[in-house]
MDTraj code that builds the backbone (N, CA, C; nanometers):
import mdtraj as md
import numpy as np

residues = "UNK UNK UNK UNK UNK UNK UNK UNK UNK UNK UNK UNK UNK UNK UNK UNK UNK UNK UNK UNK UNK UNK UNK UNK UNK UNK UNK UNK UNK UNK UNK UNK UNK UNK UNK UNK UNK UNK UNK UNK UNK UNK UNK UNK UNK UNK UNK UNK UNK UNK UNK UNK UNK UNK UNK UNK UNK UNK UNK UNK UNK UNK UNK UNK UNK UNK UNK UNK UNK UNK UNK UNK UNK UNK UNK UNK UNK UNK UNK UNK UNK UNK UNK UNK UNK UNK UNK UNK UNK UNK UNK UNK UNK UNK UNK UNK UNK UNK UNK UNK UNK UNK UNK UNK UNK UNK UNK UNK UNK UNK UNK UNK UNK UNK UNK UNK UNK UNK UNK UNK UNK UNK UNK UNK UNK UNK UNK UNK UNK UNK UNK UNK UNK UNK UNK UNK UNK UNK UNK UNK UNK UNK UNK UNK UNK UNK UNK UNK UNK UNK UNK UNK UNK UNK UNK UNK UNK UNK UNK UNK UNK UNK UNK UNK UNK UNK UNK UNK UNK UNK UNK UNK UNK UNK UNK UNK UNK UNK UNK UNK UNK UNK UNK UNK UNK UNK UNK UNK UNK UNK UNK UNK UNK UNK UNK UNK UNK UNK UNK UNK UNK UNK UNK UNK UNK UNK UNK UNK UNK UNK".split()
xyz = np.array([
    [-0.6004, 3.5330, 5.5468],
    [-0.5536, 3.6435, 5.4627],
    [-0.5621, 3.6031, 5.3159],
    [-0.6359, 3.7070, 5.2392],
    [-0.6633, 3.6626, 5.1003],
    [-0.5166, 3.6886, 5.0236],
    [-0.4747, 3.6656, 4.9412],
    [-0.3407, 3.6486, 4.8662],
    [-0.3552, 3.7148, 4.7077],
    [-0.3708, 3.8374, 4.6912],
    [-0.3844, 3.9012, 4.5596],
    [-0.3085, 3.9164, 4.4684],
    [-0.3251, 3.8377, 4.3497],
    [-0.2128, 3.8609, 4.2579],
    [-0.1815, 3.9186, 4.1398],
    [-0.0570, 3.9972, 4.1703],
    [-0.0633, 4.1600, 4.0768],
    [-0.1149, 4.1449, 3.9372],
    [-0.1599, 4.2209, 3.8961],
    [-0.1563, 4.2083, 3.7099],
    [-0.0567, 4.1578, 3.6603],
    [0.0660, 4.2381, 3.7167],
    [0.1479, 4.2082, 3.5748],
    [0.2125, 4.0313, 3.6272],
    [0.1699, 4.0016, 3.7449],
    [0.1866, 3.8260, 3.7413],
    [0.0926, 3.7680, 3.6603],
    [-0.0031, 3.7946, 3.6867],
    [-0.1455, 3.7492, 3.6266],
    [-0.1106, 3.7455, 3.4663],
    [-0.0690, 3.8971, 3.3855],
    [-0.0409, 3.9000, 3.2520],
    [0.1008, 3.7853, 3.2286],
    [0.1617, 3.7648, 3.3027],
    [0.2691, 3.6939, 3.2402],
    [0.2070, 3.5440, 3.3024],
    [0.1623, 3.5156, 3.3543],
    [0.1096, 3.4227, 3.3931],
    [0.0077, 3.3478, 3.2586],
    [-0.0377, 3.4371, 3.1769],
    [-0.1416, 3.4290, 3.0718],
    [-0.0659, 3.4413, 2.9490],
    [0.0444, 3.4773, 2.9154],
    [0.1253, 3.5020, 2.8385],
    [0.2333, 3.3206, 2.8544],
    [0.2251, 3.3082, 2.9611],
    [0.3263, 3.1529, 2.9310],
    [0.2306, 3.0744, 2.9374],
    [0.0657, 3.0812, 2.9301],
    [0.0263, 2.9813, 2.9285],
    [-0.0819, 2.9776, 2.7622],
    [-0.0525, 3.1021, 2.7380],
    [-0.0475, 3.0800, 2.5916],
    [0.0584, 3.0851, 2.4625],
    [0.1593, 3.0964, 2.5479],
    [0.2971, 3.0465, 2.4550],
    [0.3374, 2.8817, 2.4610],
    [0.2736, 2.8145, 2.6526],
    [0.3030, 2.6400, 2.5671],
    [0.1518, 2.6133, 2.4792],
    [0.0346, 2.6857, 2.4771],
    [-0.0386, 2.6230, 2.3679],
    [-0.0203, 2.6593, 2.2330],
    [0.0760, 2.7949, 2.1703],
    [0.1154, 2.7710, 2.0488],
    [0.2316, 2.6773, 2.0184],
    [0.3193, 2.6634, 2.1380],
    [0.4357, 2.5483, 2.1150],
    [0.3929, 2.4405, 2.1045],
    [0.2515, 2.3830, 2.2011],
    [0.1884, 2.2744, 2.1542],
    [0.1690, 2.2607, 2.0326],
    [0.0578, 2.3306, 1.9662],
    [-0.0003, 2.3483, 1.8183],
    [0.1310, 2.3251, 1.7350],
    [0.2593, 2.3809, 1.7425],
    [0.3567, 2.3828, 1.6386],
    [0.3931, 2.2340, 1.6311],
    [0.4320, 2.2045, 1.7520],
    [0.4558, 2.0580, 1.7556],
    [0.3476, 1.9366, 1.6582],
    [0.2472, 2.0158, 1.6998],
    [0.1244, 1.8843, 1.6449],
    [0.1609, 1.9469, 1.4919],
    [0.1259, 2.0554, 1.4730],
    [0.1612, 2.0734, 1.2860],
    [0.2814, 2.0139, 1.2579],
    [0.3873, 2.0013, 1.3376],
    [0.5440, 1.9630, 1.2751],
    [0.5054, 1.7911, 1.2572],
    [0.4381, 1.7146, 1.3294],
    [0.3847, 1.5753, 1.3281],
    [0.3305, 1.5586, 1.2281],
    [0.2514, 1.6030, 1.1913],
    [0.0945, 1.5860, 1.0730],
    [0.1251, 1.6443, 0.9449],
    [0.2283, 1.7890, 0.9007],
    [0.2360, 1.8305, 0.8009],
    [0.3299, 1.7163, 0.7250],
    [0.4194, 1.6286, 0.7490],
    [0.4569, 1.5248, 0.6268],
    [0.3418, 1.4483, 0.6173],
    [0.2254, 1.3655, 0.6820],
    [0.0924, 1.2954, 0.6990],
    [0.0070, 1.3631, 0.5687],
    [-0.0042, 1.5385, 0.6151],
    [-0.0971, 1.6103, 0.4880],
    [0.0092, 1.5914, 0.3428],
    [0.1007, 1.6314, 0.3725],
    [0.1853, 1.6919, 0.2386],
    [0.2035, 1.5195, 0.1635],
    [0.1393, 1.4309, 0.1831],
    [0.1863, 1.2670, 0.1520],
    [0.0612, 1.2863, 0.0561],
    [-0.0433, 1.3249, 0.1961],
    [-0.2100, 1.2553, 0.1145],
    [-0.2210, 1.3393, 0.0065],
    [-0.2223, 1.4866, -0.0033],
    [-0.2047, 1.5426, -0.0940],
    [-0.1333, 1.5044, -0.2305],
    [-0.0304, 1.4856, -0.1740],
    [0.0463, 1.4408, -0.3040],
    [-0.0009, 1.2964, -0.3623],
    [-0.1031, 1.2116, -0.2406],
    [-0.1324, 1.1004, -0.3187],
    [-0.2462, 1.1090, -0.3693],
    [-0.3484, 1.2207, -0.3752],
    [-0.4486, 1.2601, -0.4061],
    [-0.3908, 1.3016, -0.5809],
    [-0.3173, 1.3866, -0.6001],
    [-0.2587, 1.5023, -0.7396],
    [-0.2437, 1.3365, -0.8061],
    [-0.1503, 1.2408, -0.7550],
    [-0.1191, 1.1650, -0.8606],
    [-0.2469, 1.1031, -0.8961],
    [-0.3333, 1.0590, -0.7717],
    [-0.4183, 0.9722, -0.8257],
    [-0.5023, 0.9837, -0.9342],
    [-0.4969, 1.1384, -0.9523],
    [-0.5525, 1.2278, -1.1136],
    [-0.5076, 1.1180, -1.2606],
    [-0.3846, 1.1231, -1.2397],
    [-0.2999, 1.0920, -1.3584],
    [-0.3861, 1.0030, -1.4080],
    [-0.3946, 1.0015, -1.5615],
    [-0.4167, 0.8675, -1.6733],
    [-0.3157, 0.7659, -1.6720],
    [-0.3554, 0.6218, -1.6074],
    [-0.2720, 0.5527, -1.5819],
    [-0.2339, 0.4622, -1.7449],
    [-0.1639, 0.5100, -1.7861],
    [-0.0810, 0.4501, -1.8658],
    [-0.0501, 0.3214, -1.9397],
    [-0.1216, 0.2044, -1.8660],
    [-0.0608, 0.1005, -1.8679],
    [-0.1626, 0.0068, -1.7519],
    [-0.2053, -0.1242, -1.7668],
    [-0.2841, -0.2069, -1.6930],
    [-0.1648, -0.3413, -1.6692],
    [-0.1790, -0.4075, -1.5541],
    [-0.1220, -0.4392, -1.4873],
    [-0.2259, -0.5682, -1.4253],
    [-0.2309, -0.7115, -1.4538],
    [-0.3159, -0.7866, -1.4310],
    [-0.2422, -0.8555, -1.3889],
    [-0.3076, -0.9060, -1.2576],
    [-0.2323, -1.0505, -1.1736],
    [-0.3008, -1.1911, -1.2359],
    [-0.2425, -1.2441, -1.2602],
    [-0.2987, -1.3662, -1.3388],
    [-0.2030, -1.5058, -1.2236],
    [-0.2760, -1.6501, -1.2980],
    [-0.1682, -1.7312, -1.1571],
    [-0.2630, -1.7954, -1.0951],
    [-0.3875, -1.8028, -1.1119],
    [-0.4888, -1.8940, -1.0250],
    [-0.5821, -1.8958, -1.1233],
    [-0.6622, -1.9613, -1.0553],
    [-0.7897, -2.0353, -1.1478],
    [-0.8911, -1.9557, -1.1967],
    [-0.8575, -1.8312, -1.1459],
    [-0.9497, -1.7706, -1.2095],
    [-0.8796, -1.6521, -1.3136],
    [-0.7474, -1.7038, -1.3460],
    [-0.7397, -1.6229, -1.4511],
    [-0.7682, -1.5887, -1.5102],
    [-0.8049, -1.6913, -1.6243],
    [-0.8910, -1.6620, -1.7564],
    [-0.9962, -1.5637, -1.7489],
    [-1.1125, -1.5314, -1.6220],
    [-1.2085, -1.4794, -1.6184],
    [-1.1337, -1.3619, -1.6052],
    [-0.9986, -1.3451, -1.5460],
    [-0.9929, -1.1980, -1.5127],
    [-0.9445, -1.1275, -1.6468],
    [-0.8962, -1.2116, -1.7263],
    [-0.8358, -1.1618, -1.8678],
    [-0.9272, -1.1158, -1.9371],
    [-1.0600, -1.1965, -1.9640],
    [-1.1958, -1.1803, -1.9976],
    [-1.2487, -1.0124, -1.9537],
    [-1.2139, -0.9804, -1.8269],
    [-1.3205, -0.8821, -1.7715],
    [-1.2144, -0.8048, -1.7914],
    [-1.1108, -0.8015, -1.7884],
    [-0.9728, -0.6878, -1.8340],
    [-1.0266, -0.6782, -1.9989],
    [-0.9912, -0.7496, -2.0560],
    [-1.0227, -0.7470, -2.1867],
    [-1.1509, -0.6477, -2.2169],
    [-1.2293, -0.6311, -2.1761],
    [-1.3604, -0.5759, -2.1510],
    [-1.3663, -0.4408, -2.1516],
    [-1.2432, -0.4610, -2.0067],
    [-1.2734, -0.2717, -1.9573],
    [-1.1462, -0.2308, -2.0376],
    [-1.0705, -0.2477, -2.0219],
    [-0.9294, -0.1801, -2.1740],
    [-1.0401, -0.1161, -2.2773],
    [-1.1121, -0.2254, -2.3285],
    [-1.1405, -0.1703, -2.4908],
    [-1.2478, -0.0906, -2.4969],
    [-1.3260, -0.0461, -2.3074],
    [-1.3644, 0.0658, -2.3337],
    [-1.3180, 0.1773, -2.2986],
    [-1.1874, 0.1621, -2.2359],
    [-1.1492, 0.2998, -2.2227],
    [-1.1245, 0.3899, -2.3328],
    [-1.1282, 0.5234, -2.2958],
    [-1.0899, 0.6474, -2.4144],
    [-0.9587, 0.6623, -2.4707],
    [-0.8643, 0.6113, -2.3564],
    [-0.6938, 0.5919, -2.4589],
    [-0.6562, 0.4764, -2.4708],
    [-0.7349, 0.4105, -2.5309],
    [-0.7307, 0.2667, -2.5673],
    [-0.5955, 0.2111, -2.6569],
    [-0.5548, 0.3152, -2.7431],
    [-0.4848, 0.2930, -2.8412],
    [-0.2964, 0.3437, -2.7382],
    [-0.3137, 0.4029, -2.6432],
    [-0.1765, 0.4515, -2.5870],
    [-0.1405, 0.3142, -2.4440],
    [-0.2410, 0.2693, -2.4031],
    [-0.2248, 0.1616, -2.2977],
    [-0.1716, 0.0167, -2.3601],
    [-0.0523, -0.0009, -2.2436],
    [0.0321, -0.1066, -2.3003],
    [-0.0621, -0.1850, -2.1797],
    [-0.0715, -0.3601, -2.1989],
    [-0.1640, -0.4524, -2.1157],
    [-0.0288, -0.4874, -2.0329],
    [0.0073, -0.5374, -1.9181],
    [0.0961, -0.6685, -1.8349],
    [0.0146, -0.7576, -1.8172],
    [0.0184, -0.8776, -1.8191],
    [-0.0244, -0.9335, -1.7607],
    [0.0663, -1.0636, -1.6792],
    [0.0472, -1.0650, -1.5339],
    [0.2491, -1.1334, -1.4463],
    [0.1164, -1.2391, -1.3963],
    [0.1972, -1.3720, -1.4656],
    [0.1684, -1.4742, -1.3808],
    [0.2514, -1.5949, -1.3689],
    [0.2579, -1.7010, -1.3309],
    [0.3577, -1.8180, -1.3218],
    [0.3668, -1.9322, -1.4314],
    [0.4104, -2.0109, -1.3328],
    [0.4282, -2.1184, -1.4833],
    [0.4971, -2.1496, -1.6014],
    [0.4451, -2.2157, -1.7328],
    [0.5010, -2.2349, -1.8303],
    [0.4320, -2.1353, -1.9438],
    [0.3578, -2.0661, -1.9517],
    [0.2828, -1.9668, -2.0033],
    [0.2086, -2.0303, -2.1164],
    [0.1875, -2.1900, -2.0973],
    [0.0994, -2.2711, -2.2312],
    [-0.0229, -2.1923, -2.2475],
    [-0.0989, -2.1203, -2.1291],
    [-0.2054, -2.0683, -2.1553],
    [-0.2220, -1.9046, -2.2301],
    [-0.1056, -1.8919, -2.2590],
    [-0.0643, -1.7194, -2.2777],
    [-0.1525, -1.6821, -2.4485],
    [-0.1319, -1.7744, -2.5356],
    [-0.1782, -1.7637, -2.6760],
    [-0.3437, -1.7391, -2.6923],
    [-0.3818, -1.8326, -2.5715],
    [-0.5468, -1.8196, -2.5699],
    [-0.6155, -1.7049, -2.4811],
    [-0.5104, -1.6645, -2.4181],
    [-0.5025, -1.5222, -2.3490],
    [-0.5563, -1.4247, -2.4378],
    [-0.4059, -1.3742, -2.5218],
    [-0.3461, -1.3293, -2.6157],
    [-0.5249, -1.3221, -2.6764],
    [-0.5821, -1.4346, -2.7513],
    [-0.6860, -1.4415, -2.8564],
    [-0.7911, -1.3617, -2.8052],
    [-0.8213, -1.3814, -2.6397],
    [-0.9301, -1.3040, -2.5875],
    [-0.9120, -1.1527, -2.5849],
    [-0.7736, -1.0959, -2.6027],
    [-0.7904, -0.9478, -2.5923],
    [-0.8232, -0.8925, -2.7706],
    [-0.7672, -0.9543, -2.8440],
    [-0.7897, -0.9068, -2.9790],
    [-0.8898, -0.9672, -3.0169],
    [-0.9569, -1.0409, -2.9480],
    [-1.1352, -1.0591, -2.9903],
    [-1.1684, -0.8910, -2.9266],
    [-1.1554, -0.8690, -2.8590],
    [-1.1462, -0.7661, -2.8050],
    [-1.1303, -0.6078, -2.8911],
    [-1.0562, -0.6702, -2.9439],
    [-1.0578, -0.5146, -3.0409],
    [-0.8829, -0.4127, -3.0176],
    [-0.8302, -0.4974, -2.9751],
    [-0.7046, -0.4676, -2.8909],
    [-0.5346, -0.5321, -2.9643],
    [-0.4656, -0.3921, -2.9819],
    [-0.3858, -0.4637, -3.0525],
    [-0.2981, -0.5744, -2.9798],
    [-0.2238, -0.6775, -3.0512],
    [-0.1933, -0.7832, -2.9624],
    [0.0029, -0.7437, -2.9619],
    [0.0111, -0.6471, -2.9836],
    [0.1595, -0.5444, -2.9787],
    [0.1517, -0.5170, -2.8632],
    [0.0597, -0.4707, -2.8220],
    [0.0158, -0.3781, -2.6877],
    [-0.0070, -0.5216, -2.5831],
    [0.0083, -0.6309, -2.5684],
    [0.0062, -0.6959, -2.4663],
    [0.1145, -0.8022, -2.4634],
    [0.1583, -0.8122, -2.3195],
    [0.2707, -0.8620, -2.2663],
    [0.3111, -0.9165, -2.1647],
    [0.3583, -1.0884, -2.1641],
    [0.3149, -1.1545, -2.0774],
    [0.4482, -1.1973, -1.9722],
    [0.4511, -1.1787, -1.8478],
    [0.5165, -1.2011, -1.7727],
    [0.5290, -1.3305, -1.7079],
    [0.5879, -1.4190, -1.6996],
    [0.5223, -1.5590, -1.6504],
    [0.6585, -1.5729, -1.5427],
    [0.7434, -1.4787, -1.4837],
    [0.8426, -1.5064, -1.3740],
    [0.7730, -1.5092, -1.2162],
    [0.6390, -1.4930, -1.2343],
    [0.6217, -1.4831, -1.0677],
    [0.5626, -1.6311, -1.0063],
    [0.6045, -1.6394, -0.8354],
    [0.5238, -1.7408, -0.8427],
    [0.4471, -1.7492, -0.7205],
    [0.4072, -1.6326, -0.7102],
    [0.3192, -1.5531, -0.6046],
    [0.2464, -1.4234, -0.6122],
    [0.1828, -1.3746, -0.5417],
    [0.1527, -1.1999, -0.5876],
    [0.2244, -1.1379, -0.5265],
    [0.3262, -1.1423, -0.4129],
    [0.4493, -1.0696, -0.4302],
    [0.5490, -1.0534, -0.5578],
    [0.6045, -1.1393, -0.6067],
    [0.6225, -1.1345, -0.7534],
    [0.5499, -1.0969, -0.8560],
    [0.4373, -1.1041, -0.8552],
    [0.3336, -1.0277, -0.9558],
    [0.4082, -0.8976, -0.9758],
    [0.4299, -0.8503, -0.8340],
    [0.4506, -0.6987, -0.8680],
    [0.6149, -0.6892, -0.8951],
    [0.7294, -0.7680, -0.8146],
    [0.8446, -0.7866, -0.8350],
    [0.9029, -0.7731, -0.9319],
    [0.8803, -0.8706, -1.0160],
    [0.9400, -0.8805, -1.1170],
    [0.9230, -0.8258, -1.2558],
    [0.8117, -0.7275, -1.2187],
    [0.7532, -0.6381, -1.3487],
    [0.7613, -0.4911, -1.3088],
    [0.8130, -0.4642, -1.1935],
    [0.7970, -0.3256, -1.1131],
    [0.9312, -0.2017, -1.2531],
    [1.0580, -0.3332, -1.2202],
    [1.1561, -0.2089, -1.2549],
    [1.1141, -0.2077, -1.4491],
    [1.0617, -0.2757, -1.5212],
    [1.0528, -0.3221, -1.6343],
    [0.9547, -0.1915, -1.6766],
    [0.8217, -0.1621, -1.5705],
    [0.7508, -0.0497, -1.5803],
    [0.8109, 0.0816, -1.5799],
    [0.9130, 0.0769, -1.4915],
    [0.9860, 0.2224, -1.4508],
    [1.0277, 0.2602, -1.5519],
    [1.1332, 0.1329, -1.6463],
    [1.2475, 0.1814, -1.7403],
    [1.1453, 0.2194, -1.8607],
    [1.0115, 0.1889, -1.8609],
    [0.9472, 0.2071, -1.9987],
    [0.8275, 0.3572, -1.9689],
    [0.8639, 0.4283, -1.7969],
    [0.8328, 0.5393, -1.8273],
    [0.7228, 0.5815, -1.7783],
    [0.6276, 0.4387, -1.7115],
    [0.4966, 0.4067, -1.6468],
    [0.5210, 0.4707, -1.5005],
    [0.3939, 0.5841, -1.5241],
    [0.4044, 0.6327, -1.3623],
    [0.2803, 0.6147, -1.2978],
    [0.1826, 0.5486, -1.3947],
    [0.0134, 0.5326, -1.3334],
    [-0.0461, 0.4008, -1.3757],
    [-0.0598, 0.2918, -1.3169],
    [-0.0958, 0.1656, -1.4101],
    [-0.2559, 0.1392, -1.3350],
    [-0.3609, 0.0797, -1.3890],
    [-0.4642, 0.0246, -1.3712],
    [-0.3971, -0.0984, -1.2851],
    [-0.4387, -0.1546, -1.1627],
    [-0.3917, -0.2673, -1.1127],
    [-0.6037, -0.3564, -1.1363],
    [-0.5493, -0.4443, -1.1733],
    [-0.6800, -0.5486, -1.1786],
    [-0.6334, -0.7229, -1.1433],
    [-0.7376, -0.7222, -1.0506],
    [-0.6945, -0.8792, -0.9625],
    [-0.8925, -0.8809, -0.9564],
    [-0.8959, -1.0024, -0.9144],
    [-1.0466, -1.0776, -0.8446],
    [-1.0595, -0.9664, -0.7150],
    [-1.2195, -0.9359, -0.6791],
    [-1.2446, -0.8674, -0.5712],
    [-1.1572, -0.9221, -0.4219],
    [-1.1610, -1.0671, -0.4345],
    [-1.1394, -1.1321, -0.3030],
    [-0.9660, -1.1435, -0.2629],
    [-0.9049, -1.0781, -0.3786],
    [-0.7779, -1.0576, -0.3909],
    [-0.7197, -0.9552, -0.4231],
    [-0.7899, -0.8468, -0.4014],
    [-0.7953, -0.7022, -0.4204],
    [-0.6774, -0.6219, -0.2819],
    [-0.7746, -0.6617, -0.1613],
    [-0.6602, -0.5928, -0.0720],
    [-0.5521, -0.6151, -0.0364],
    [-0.5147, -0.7482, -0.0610],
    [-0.3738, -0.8146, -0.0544],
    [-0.3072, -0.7249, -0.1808],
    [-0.3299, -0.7236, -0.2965],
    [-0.2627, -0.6747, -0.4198],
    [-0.2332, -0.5513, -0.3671],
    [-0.3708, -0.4561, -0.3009],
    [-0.3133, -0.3436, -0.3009],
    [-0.1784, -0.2636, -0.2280],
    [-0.1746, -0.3725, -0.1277],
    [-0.1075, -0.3421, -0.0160],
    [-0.0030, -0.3454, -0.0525],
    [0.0379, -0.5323, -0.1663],
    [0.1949, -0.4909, -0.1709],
    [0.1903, -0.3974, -0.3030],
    [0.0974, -0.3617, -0.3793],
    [0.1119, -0.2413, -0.4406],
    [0.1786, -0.1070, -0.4149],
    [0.1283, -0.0780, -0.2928],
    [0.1454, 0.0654, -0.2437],
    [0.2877, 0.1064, -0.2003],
    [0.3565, -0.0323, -0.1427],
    [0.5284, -0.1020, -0.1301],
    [0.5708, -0.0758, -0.2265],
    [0.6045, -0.1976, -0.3307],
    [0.6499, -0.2124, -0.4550],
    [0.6060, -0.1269, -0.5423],
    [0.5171, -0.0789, -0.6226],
    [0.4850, 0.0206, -0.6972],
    [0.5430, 0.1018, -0.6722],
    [0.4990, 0.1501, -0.5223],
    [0.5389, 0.3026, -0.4752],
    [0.6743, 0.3478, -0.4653],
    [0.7461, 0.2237, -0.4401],
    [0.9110, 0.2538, -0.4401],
    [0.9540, 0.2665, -0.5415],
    [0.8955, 0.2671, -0.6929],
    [0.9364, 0.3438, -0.7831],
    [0.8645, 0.4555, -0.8484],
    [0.7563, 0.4720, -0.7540],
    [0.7053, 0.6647, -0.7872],
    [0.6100, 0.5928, -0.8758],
    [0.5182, 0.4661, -0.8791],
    [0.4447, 0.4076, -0.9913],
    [0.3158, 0.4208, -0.8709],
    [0.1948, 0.4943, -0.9635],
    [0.0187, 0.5291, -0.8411],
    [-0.0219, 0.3793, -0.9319],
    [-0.1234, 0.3275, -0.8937],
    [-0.2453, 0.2865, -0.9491],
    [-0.3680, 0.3298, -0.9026],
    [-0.4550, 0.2492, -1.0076],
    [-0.5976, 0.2464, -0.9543],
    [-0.6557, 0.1169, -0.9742],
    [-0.7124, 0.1102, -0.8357],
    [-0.7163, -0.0962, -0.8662],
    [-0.8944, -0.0870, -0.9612],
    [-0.8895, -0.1610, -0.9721],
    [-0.9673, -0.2681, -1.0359],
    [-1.0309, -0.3669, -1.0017],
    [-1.1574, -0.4056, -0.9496],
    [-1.1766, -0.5544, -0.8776],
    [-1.2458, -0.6163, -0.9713],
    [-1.2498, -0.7779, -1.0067],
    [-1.3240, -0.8285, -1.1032],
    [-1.4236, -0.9339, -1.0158],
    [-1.5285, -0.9163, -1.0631],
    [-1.6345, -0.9946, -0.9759],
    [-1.5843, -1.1401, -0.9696],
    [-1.6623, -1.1579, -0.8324],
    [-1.6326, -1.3176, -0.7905],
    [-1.6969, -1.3639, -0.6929],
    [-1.6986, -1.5068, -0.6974],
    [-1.8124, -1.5419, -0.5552],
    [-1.7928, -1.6060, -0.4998],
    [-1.6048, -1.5487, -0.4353],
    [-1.5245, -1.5909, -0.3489],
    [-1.5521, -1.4747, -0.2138],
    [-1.5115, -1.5782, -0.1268],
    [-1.4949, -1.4855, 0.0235],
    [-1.3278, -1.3960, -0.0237],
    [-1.3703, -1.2910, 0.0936],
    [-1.2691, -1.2232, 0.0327],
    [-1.1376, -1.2901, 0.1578],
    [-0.9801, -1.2415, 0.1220],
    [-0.8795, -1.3297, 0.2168],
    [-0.8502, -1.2453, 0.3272],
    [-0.8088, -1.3507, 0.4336],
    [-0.8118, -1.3241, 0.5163],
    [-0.7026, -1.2082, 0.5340],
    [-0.7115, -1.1176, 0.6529],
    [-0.6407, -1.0057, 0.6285],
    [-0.4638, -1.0432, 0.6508],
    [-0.4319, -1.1696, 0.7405],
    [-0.3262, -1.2289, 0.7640],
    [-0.1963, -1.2265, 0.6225],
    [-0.3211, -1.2414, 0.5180],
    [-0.2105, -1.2885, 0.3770],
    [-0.1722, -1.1208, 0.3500],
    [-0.2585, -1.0515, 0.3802],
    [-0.1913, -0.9238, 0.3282],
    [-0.1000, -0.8408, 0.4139],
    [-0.0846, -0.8798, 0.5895],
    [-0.0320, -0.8599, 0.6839],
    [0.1011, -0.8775, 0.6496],
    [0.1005, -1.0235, 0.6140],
    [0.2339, -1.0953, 0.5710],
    [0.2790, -1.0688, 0.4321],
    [0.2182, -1.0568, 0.3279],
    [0.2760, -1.0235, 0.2271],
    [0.3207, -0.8337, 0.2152],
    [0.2502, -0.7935, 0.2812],
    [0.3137, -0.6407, 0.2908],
    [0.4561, -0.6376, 0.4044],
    [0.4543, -0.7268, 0.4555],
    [0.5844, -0.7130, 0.5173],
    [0.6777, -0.8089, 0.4567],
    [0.6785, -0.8923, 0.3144],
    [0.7337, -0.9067, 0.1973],
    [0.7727, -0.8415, 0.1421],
    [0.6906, -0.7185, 0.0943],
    [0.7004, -0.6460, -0.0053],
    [0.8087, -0.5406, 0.0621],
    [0.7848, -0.5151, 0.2141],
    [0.9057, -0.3903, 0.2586],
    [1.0479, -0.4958, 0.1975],
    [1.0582, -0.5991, 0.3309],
    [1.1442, -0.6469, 0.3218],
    [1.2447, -0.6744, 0.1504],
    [1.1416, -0.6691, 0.0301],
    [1.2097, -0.6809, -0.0810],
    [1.2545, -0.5538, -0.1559],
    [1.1734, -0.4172, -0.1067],
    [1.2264, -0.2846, -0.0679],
    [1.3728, -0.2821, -0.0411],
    [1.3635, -0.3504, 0.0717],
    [1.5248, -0.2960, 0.1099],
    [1.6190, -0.3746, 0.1342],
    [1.5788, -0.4799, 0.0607],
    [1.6663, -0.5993, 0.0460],
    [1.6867, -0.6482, -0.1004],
    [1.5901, -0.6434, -0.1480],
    [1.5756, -0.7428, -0.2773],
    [1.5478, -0.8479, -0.2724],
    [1.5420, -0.9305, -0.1571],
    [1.4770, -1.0075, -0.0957],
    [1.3238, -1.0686, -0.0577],
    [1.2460, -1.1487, -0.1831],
    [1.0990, -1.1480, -0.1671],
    [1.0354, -1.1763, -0.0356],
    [1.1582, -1.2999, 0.0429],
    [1.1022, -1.3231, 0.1338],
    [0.9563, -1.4558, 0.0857],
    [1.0025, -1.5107, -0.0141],
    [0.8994, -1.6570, -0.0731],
    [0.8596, -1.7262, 0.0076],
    [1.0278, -1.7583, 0.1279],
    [0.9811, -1.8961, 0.2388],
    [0.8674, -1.8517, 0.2939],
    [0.7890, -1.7040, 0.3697],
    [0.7352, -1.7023, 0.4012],
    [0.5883, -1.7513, 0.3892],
    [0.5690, -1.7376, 0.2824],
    [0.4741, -1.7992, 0.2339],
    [0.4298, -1.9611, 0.2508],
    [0.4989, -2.0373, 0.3122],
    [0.4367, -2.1768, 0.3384],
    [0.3600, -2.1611, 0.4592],
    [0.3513, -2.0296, 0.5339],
    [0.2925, -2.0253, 0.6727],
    [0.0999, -1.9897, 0.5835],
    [0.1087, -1.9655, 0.4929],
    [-0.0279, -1.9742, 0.4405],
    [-0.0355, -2.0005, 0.3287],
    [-0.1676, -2.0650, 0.2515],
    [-0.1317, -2.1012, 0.1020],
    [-0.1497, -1.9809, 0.0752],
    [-0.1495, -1.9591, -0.1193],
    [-0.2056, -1.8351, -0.1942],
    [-0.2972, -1.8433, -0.2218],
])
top = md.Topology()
chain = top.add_chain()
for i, resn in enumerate(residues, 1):
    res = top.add_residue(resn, chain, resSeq=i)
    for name in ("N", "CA", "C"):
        top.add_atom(name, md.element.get_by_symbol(name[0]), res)
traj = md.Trajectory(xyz[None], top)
């Protein structure tokens, strides 16, 4: 015996099985619309004229990166409104001959300013993050060596970002391998941890050099 089934089962039958695929769909939009409404919003800032350059200095290849910063500053078009950082460690003996390479440069030496409290590139960004905020910086040029680029960015996107500060990185040539992805694994889970602690989390760092 064949088993015929009425319309109006059939219509409600078609009716709940296209009410769980719009409840599906709502669900997936309720997931993904903070995902869009983020990128978006990280797209609008990434517009902004960043304000202010931001150089990791602290290894041996400083000098070159001051050199190739020095370079691209004095061709930008708001040359005269960009304040320089430049965060690195130490005793800052090398800061004066720094200093000489940007105003060979063409660059006033008002406009540059040297940070020497870090003693890592978690601190790079640490200890110069709230100093940017209070002076108003919501877009900075970040510039590091290519091979030290994705580590920077990462705890960039942490630290920066937890005070509403975009960049746009910068890589300066080099003919280094680039690092392994481990240092930026670990230093981005520095950078939370000093998020919501204040806490750099330094010890970590003996599990790899810099």
């Amino acid at each position: 015996m064949v088993l015929k089934i009425q319309p109006s089962r059939r219509r409600k039958r078609l009716r709940d099985k296209s009410s769980r695929k719009f409840s599906s769909s709502i669900k997936i939009l309720t997931l993904i619309s903070p995902l869009l409404l983020w990128f978006s919003y990280k797209q609008i800032r990434s517009c902004e004229t960043p304000q202010a350059v931001l150089m990791l200095g602290g290894s041996t290849s400083a000098l070159e990166r001051e050199k190739f910063t020095a370079k691209f500053v004095s061709q930008q078009p708001n040359l005269e409104n960009l304040e320089i950082w430049i965060s690195s460690g130490g005793s800052g003996k090398y800061n004066n001959y720094a200093r000489e390479i940007f105003i060979k440069a063409g660059i006033n030496s008002e406009k540059i300013h040297f940070d020497n409290q870090a003693v890592d590139t978690v601190t790079n960004f640490t200890t110069l993050v709230d100093e940017l905020k209070a002076r108003g910086v919501t877009s900075v040029y970040l510039i590091t060596s290519d091979y030290h680029i994705r580590r920077a960015q990462v705890i960039g996107e942490v630290v920066l970002g937890s005070r509403g500060i975009v960049f746009k990185s910068v890589a300066v040539p080099s003919q280094q391998s680039p690092e392994p992805i481990e240092k930026a694994i670990r230093d981005g889970a520095r950078a939370i941890l000093w998020v919501i602690t204040g806490n750099t989390g330094k010890n970590f760092s003996r599990y790899f050099s810099h």
